[in-house]
N, CA, C and O atoms as a GROMACS GRO file, in nm:
protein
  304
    1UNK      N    1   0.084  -0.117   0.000
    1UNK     CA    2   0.000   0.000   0.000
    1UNK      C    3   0.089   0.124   0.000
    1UNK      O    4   0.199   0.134   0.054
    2UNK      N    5   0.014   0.228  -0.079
    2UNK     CA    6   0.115   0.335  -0.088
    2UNK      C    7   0.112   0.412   0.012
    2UNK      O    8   0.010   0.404   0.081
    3UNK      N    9   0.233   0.522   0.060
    3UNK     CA   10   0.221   0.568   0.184
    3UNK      C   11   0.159   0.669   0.173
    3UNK      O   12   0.173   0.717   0.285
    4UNK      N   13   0.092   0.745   0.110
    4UNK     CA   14  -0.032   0.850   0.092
    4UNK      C   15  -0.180   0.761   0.160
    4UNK      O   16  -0.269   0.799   0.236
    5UNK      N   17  -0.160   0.665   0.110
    5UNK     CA   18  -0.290   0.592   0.152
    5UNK      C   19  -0.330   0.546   0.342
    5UNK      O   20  -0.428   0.546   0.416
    6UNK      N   21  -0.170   0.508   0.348
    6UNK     CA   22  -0.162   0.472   0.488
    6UNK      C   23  -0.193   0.606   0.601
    6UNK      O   24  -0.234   0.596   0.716
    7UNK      N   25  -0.158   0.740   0.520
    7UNK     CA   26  -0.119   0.825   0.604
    7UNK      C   27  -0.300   0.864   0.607
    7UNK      O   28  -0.360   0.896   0.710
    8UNK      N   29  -0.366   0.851   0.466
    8UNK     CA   30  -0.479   0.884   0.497
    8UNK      C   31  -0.552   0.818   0.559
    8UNK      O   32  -0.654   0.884   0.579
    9UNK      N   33  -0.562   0.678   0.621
    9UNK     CA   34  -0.618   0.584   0.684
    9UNK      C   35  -0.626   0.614   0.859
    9UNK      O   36  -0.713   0.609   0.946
   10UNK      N   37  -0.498   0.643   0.852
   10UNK     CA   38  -0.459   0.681   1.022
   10UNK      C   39  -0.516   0.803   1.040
   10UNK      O   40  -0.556   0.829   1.154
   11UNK      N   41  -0.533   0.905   0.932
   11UNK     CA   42  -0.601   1.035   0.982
   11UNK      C   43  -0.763   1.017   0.965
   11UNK      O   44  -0.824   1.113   1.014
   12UNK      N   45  -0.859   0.900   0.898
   12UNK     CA   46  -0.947   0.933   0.906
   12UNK      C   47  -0.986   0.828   1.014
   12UNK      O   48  -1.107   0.803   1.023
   13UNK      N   49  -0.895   0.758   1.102
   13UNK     CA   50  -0.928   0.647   1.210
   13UNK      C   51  -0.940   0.757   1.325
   13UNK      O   52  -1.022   0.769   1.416
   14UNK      N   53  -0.831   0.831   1.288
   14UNK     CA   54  -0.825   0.970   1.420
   14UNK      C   55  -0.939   1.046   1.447
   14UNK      O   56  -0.986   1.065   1.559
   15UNK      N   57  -0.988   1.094   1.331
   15UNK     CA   58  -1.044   1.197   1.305
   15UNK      C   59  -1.233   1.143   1.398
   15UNK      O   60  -1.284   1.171   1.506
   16UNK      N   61  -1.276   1.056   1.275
   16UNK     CA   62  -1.360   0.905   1.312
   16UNK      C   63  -1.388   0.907   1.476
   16UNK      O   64  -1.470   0.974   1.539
   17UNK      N   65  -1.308   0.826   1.515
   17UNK     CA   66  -1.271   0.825   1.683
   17UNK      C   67  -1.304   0.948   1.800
   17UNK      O   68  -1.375   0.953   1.900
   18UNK      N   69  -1.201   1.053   1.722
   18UNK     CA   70  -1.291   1.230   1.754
   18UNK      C   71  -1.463   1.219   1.797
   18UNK      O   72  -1.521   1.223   1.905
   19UNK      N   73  -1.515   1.203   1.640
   19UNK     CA   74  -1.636   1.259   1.613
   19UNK      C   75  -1.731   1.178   1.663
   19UNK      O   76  -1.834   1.234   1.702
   20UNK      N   77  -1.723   1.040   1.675
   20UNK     CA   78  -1.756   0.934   1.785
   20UNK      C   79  -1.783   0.979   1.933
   20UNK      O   80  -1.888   0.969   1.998
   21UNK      N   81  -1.675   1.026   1.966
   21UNK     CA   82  -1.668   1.080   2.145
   21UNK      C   83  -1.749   1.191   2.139
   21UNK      O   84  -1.826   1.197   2.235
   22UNK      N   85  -1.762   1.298   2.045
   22UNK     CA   86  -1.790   1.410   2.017
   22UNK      C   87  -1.948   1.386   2.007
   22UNK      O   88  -2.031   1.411   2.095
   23UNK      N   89  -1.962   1.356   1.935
   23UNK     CA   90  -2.128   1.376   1.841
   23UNK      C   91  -2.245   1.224   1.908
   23UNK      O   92  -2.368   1.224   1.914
   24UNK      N   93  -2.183   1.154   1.933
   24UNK     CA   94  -2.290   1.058   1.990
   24UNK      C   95  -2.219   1.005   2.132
   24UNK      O   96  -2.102   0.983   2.162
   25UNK      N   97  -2.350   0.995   2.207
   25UNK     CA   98  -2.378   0.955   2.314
   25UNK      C   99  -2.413   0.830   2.356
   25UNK      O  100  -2.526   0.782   2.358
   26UNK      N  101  -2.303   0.776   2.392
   26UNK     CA  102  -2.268   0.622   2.415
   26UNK      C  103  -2.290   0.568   2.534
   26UNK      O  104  -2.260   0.449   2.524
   27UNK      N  105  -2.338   0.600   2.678
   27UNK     CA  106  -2.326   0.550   2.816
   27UNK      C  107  -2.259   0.406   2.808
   27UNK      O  108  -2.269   0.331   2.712
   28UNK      N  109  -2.187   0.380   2.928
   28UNK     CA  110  -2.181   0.273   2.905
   28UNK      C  111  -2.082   0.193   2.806
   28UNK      O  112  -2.012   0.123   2.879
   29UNK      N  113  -2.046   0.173   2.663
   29UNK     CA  114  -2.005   0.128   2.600
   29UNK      C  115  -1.856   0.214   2.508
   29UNK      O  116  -1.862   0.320   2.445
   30UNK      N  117  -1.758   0.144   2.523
   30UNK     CA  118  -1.663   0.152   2.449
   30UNK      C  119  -1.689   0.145   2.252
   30UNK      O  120  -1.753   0.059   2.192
   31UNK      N  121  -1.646   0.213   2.218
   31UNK     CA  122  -1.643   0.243   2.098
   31UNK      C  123  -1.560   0.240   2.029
   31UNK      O  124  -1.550   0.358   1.993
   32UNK      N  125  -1.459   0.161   1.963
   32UNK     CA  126  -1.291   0.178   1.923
   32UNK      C  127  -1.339   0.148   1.739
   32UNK      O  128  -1.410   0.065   1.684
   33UNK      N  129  -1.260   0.259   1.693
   33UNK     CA  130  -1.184   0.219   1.545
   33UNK      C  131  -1.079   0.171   1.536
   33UNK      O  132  -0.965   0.215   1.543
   34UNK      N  133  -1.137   0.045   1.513
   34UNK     CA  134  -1.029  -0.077   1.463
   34UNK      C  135  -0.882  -0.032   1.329
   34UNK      O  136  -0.760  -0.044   1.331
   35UNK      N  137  -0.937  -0.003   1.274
   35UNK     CA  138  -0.875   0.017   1.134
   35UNK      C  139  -1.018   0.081   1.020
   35UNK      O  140  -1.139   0.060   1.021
   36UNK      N  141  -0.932   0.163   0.932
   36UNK     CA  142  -0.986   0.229   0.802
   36UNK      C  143  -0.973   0.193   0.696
   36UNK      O  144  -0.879   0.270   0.676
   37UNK      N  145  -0.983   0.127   0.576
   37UNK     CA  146  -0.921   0.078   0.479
   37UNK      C  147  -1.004   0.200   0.334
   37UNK      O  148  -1.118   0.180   0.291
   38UNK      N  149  -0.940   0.282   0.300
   38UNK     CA  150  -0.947   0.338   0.179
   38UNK      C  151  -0.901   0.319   0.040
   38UNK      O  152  -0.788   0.287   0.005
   39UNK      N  153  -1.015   0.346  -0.044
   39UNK     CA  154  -1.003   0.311  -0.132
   39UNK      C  155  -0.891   0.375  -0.228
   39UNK      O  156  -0.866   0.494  -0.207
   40UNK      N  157  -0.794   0.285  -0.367
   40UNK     CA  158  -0.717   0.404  -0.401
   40UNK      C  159  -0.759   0.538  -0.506
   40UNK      O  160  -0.680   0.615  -0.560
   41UNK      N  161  -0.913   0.540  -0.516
   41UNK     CA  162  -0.896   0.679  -0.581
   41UNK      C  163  -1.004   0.730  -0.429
   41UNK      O  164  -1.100   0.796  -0.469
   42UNK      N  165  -1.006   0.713  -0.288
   42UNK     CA  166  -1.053   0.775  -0.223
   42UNK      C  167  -1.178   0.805  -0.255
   42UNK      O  168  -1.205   0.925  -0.246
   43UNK      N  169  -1.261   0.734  -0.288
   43UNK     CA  170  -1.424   0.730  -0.285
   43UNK      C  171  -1.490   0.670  -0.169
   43UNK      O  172  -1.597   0.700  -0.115
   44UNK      N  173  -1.396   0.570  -0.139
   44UNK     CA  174  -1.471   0.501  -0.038
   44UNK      C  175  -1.400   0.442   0.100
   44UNK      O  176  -1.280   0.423   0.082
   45UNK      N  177  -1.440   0.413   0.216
   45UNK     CA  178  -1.356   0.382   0.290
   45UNK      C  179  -1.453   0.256   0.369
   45UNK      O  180  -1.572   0.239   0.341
   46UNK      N  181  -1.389   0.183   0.458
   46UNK     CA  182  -1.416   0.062   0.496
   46UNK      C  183  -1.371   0.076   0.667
   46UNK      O  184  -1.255   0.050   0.698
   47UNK      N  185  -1.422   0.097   0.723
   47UNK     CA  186  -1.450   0.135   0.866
   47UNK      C  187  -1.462  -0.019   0.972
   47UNK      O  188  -1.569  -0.077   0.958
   48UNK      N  189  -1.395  -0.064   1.040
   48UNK     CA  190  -1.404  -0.180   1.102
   48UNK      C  191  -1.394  -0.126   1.293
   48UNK      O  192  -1.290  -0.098   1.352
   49UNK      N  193  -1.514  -0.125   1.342
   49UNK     CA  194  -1.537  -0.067   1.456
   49UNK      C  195  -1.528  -0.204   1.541
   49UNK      O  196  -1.538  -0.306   1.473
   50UNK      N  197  -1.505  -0.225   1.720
   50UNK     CA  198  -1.520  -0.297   1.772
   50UNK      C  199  -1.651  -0.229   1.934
   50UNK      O  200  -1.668  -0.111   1.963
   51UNK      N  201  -1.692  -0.307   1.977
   51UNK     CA  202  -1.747  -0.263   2.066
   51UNK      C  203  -1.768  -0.308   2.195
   51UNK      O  204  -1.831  -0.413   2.195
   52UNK      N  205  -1.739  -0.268   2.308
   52UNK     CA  206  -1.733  -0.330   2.443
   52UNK      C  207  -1.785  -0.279   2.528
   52UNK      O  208  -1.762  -0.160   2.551
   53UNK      N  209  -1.881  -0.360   2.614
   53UNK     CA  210  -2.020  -0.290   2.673
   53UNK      C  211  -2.147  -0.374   2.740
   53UNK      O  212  -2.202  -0.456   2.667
   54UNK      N  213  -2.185  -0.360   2.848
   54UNK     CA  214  -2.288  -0.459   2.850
   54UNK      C  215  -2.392  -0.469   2.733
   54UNK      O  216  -2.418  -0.580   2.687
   55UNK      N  217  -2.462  -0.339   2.675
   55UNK     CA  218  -2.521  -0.371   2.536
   55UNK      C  219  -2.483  -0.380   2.390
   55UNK      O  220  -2.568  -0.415   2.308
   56UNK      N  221  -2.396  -0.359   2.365
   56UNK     CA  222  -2.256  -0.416   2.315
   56UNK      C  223  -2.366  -0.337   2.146
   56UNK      O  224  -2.428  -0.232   2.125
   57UNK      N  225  -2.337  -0.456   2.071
   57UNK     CA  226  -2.356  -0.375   1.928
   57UNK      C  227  -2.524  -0.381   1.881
   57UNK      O  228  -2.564  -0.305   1.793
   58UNK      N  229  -2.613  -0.475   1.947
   58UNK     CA  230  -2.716  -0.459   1.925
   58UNK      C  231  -2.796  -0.285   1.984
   58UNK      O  232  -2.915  -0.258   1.964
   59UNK      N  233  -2.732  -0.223   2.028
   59UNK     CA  234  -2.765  -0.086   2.054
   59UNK      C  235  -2.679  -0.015   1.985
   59UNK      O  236  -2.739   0.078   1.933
   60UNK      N  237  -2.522  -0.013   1.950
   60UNK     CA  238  -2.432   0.080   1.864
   60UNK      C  239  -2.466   0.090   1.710
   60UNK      O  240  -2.473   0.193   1.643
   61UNK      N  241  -2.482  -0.013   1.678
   61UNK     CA  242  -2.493  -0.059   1.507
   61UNK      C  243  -2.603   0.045   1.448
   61UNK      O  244  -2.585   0.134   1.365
   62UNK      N  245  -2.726   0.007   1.518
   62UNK     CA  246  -2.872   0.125   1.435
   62UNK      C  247  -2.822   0.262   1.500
   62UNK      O  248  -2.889   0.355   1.456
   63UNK      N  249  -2.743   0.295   1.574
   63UNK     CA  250  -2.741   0.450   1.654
   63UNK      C  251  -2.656   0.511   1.493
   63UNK      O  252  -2.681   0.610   1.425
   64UNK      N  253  -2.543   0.394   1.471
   64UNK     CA  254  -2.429   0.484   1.393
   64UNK      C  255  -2.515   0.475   1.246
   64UNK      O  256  -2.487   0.565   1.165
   65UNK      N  257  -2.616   0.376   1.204
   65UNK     CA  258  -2.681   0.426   1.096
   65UNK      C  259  -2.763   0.547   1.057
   65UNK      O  260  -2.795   0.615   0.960
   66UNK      N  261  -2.778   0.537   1.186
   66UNK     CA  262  -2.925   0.642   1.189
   66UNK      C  263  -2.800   0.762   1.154
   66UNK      O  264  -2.801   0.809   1.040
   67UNK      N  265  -2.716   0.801   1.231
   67UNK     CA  266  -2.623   0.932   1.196
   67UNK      C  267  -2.538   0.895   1.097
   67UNK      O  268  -2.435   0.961   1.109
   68UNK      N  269  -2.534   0.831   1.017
   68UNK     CA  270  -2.428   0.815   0.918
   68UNK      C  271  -2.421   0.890   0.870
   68UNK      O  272  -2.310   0.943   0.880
   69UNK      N  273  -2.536   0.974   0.767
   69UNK     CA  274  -2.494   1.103   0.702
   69UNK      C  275  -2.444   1.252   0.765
   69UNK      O  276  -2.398   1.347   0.702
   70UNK      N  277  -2.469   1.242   0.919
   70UNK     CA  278  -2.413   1.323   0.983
   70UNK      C  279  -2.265   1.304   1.042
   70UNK      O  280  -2.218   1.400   1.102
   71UNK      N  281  -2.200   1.207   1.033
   71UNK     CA  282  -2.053   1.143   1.039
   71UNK      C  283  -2.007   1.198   0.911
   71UNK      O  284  -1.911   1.275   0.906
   72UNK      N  285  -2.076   1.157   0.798
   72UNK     CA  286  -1.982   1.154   0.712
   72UNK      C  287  -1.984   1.300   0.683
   72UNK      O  288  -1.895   1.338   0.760
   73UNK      N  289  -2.032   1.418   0.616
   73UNK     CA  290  -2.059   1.526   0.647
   73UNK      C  291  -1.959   1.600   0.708
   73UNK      O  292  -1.884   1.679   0.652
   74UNK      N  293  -1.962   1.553   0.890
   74UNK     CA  294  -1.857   1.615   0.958
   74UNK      C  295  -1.685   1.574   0.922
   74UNK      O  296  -1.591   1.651   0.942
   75UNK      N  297  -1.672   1.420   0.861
   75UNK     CA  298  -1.566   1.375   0.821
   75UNK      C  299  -1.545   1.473   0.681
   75UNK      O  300  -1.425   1.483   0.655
   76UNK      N  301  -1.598   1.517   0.623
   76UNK     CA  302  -1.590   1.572   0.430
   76UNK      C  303  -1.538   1.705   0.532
   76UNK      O  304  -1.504   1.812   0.481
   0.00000   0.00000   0.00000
């Protein structure tokens, strides 16, 4: 992988992670970005989240859909 790609991966895992702590309200549950995998003309990216929590992902999964277009938005 080229190192433009890597460098952009780590900044949108950073960034991601930010807007996570920032913008939604999690009680309770850990939220980690695993890794980013972008595409090489940067259209698309591949987001691999983990989650740790007594309600674990059956409560995280529909929260981060429901805001997806407001993630991505704040990520652009």
């Amino acid at each position: 992988m080229k190192h433009r790609l890597l460098r952009v991966n780590e900044l949108l895992k950073r960034e991601l992670s930010a807007l996570l702590v920032r913008e939604l309200s999690l009680p309770d549950l850990l939220v980690t970005v695993n890794q980013v995998d972008v595409t090489p003309d940067l259209k698309n990216a591949h987001v691999v989240i983990s989650v740790l929590g007594s309600k674990g992902r059956k409560e995280v999964l529909p929260k981060l859909d429901a805001n997806l277009v407001r993630l991505q938005g704040a990520l652009s």
